[in-house]
N, C-alpha and C positions, 0 to 999 in steps of 0.2 A: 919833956917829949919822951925821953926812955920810958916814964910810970906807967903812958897812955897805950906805949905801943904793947905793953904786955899783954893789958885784957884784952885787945883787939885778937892777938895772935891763939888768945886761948879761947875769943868765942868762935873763930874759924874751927880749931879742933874739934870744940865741941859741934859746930855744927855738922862737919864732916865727919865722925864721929854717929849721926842721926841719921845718914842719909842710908836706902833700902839698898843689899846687894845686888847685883845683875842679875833676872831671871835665867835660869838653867836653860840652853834649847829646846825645843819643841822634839818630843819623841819623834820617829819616823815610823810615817804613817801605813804598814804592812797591807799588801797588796797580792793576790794572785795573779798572775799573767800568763799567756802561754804566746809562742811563737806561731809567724803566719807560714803557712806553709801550700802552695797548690796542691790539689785533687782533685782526682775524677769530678767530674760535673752529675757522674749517676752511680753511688753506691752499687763496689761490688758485694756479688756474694758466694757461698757455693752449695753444692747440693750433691747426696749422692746418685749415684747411678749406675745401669747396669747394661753390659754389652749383648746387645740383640744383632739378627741377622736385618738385612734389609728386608726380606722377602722371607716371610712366615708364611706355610699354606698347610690349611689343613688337608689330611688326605683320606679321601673315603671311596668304595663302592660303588661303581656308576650302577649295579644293579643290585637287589636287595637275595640274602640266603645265610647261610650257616659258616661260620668260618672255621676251616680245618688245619691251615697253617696260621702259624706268625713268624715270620722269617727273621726278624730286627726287634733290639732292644733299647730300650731309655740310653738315649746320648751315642748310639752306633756312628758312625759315618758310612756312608751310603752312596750309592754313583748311578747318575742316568738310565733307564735300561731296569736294574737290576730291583727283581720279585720279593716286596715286602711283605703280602699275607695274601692269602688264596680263599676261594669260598667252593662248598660243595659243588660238583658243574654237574652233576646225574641230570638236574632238569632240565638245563639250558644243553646238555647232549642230546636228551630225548626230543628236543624242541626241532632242534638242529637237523637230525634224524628226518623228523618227519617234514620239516621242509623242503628236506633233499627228492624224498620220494612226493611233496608235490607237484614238484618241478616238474620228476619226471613223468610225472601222469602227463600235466599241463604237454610238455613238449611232444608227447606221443599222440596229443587229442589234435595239438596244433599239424604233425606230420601229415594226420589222416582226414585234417580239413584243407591243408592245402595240395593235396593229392584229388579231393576230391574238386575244388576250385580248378586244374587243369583239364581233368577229364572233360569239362562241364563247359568249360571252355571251347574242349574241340566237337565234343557237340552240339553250341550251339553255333560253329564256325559252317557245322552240316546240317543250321536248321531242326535237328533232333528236338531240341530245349528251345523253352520261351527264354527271353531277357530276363524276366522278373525269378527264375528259377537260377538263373548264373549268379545275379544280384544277391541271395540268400545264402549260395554259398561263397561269394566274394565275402559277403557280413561273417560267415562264421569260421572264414578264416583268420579275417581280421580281430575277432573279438578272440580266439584262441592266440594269436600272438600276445594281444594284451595282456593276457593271463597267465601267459608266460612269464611275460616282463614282470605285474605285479607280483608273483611268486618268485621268483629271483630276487627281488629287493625284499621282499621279508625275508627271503634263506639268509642274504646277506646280510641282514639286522638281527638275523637269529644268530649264526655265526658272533657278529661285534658283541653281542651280548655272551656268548660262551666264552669271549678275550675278558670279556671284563670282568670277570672270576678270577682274575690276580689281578693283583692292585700293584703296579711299577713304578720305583721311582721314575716323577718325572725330572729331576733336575740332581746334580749332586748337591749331596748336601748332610743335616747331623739332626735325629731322631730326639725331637724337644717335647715333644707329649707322645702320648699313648695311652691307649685305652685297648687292645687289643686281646681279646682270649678266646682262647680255640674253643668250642662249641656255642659260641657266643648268636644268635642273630641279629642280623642290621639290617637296616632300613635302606633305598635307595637315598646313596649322598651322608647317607650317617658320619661324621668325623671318629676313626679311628686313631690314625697318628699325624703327627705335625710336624713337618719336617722346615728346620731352616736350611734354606739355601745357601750354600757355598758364596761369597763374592763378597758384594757391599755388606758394610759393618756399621751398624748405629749405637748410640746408647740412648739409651731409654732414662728419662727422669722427672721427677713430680713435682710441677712450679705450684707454689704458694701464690693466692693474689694479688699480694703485697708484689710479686716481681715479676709480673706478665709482663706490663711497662715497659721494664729492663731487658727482658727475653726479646720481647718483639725488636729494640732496636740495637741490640750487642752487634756490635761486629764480628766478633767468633768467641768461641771458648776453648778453656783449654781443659785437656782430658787427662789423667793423669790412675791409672790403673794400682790398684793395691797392690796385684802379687806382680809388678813390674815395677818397682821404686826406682826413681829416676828419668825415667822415659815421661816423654809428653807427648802427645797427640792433638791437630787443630781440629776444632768439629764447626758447625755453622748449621741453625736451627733451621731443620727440613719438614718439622710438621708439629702442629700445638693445637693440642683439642679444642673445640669451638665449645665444650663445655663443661664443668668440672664433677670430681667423682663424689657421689652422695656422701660417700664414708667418710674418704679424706678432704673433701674440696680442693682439692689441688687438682693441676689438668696434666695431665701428661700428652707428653715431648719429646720430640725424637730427633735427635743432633747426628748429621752426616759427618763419617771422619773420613779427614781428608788424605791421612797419611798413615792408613790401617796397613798393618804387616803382618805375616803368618801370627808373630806371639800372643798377638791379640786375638784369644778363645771366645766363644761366648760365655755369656754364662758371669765373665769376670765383674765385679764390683770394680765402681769408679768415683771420681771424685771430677766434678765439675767444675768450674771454676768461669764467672764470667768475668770477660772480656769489655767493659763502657766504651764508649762512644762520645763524642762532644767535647769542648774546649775544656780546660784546664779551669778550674774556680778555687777562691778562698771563702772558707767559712769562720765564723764566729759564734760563740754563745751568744743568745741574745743579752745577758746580762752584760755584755762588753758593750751595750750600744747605749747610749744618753744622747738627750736632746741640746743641743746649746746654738741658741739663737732661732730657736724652732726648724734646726737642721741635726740630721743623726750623726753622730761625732763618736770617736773611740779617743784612748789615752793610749798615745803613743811613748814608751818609756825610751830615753836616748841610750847610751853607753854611759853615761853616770848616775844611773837613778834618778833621772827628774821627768814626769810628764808633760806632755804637752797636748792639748785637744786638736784632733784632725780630723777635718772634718769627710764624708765619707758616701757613696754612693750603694745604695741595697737595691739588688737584682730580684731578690724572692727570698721568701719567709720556708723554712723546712723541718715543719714543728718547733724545737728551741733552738733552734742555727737558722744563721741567714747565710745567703752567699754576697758575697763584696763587688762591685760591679766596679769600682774605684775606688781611690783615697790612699791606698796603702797597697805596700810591695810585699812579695815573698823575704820571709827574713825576719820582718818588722816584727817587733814584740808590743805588746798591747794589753790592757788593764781587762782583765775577765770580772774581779770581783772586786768590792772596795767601790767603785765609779763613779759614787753619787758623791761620795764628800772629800772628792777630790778638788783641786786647782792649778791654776795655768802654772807652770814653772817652780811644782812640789815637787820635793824631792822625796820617795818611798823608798819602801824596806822593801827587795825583792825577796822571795824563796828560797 
């Protein structure tokens, strides 16, 4: 019994001895991922811009002549009332002049036709005169009053027209063009100067196509001026061109501030900023999305590196991002790249 049991004990060695070491683990299988997180539902953006007056008007000449003053310069400030540029008035005096002296003719012709309507009157109260002889001159006193009238209302148009040979501010305000120079002439209504008005404050800015969308349904913006760092201002879009400019194709846009204060100048560059609108959404690359069970699924990674498939609800497609309609919460981390030759309860090599 001892001889037998030897060789037995040595063909176990040898066999154990034959048999293959344990395969090494499986590498871990590297993965990109990123965190979910909510956003805006509408891409912000910004743009810049620049501070305009509410109220630009240009200012011209209600009558055409030669201009002999210029009373105001590029950028003056300016006040109601007060005479920005004058034009020759030699002819609109001459004008004036001889208005005056037709009046007085008219009213001297009118004296000596209704002097002669009373005489003519009490002649023919004696019979003296026929009817039809009072009647001609009832007519010619009547048509001399007229004449009256109608020369009085030209004096007086000749007159408004001698006023309009200075040009007045009408509104306070700050001298943003010009074109004005002394021997210069204009036309009735020609723009010389442009004056903005004192008061409301806009900025002015040039939306891209791509962000009309966004323009039209922002709930406000925020404004935020260069030479005032730190300060903000609420604006809310007051007017967007129905069409865009040949050069640049952009439309410009004019945003009301809500909460303008003396330091905001015209003139000032700004910086836009919008404001979205609508609920809170999560996005994804689309490369985090795979099908499983003919349902779109992401890899959700736990607190130890291992995935799992979750299956997943998409709201809409936004070129290569979708938005998450369901499936997963803010927070959750999830497989961007790697995803196809993944499985249920892998455990990956995070970043």
């Amino acid at each position: 019994m001892h001889k037998n049991k030897k060789p037995f004990l040595l063909c176990l060695a040898l066999l154990a001895s034959c048999e293959k070491p344990p395969a090494p683990p499986e590498p871990l299988r590297p993965v990109k991922t990123m965190q979910v997180v909510m956003e805006p539902n509408e891409a912000s953006f910004s743009l810049p811009g620049e501070v305009r007056a509410r109220y630009e008007t240009p200012l011209a000449f209600r009558v055409g002549g030669k201009i002999t003053e210029c009373k105001v310069n590029l950028g003056d400030i300016v006040h109601r009332g007060q005479i920005l540029a004058k034009l020759e008035p030699a002819d609109y005096q001459l004008a004036t002049q001889s208005g005056a002296a037709g009046v007085a003719e008219a009213r001297s012709a009118l004296t000596l036709a209704e002097a002669d309507l009373i005489r003519y009157r009490s002649l023919r109260e004696k019979g003296f005169v026929s009817a039809a002889m009072l009647d001609q001159k009832q007519a010619a006193a009547d048509a001399a009053r007229a004449r009256v009238e109608a020369l009085q209302s030209a004096h007086a148009e000749q007159n408004r027209q001698l006023d309009y040979t200075t040009l007045p501010a009408e509104s306070d305000g700050v001298v943003t063009g010009y074109d004005c120079n002394v021997g210069q002439v204009v036309n009735v209504g020609q723009p010389i100067l442009k004056l903005a008005q004192a008061g409301e404050k806009e900025i002015l800015i040039n939306l891209p196509e791509a962000e009309l969308q966004h323009a039209r349904s922002a709930a406000n913006f925020s404004v935020s001026l260069n030479a005032l760092p730190g300060k903000l201002y609420q604006g809310t879009l007051r007017e967007l061109s129905a069409a865009a400019d040949p050069a640049t194709r952009t439309y410009a846009a004019r945003l009301a501030v809500k909460n303008a204060d003396a330091s905001m100048q015209l003139g000032m560059s700004a910086t836009v900023d919008l404001h979205p609108v609508g609920n809170q959404v999560m996005r994804l690359p689309l490369s985090a999305v795979v099908s499983r069970d003919s349902k779109p699924s992401v890899w959700k990674v736990d607190n130890t590196g291992v995935v799992h498939g979750v299956a997943i609800a998409i709201a809409g497609i936004e070129g290569n991002a979708v938005r998450i309609a369901s499936g997963l919460n803010s927070g959750d981390v999830v497989v961007t790249a790697g995803v196809n030759l993944l499985r249920d309860g892998e455990k990956v090599k995070l970043p």
